[in-house]
N, C-alpha and C positions, 0 to 999 in steps of 0.2 A: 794197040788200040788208040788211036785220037784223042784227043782230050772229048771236042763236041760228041761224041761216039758215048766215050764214060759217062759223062752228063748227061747224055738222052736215057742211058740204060739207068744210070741210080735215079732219074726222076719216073721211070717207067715201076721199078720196084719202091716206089716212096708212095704208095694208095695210101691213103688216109684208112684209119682204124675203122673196123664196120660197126654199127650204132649199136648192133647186141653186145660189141666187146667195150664202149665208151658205157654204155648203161651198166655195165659190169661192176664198170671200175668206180661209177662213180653210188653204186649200191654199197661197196666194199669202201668204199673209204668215207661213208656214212656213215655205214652202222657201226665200221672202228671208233669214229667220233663219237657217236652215240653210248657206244660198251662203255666208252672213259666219262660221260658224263653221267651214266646213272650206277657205274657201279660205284660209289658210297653208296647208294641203297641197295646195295646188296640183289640187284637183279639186271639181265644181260637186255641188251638192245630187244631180242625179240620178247622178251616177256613186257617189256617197256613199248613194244609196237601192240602187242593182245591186251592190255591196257588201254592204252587209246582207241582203240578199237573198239571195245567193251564201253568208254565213255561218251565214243558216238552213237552205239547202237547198243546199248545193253540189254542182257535177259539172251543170249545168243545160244545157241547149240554148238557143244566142241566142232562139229561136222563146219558151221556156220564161222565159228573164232578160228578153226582151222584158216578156213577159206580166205578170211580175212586180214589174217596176219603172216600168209605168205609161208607156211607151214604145213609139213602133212597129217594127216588126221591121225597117225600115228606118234610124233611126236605133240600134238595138242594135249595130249592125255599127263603126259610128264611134267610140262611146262604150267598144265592148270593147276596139277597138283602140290607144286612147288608155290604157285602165286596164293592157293588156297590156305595151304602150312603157314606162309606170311602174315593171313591175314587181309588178303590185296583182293581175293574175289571170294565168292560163298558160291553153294549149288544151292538150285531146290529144282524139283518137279515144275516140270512143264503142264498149267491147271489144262491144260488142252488135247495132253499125250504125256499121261501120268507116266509111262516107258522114261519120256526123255527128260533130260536135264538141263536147266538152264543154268548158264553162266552170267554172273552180276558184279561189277564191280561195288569193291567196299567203301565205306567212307576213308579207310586209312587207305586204298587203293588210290581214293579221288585226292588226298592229301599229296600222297609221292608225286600223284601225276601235275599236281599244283607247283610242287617246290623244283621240278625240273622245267617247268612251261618256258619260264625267260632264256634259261639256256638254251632248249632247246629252237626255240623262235631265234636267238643271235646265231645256230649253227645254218639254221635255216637263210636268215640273212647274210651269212657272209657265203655260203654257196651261190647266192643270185645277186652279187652284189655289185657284179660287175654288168650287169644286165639294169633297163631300166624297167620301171613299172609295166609297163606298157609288153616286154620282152618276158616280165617275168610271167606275166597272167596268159600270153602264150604259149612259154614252155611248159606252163599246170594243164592248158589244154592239149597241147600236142600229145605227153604225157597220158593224160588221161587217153587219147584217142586210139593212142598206143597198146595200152594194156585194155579198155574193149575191142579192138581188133583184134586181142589174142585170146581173148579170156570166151 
């Protein structure tokens, strides 16, 4: 084979990775940053995402913190229970559908998610760091536009 020959064929099999596999990796090597930042408190990246989640929107329905936290409704049940055991969220009745249960973050909830905020904001910035303002407030929209086209 020619050398120009070899060259056209390894540039023909060199496609750039597809976005659902770059989103993959770059989910996955988040939330390993994330496990190492919040476990001294003793809980893992997703209990640390249904957390914050609960601190934007609290009073939620497992069905609802499921949804939100990227989780299935099956394991929400484990993950509440373990943040409950903590200390990190309470239940009560829903005054509207006495059946359901709302989830509420605690005040020792709102404190964990206090003492991780700056860490968590510097993994944030150095993810975007090579991007400017301008790059970065587009990648949160493209993002966003992304997961309501799927969602």
């Amino acid at each position: 084979m020619l050398y120009a020959e070899l060259m056209l064929d390894t540039q023909v099999t060199k496609a750039p990775p597809s976005l659902l596999y770059m989103v993959k990796q770059v989910e996955l090597v988040v939330r390993s940053h994330l496990d190492e930042l919040v476990k001294p408190s003793g809980i893992t990246a997703l209990q640390y995402t249904a957390l914050t989640v609960l601190q934007r929107h609290d009073g939620l329905s497992a069905a609802q913190l499921a949804r939100d936290s990227f989780v299935t409704a099956q394991s929400i049940a484990d993950l509440v229970r373990s943040l409950e055991t903590r200390g990190l969220v309470r239940r009560e009745r829903n005054p509207r559908n006495r059946r359901e249960l709302l989830i509420l973050l605690t005040d020792t909830g709102r404190e964990l998610l206090a003492r991780h905020e700056g860490a968590v904001r510097e993994l944030e910035e150095r993810m975007v760091r090579d991007l400017t303002a301008h790059q970065t407030e587009q990648f949160r929209q493209a993002l966003s536009k992304a997961w309501h086209a799927l969602s």
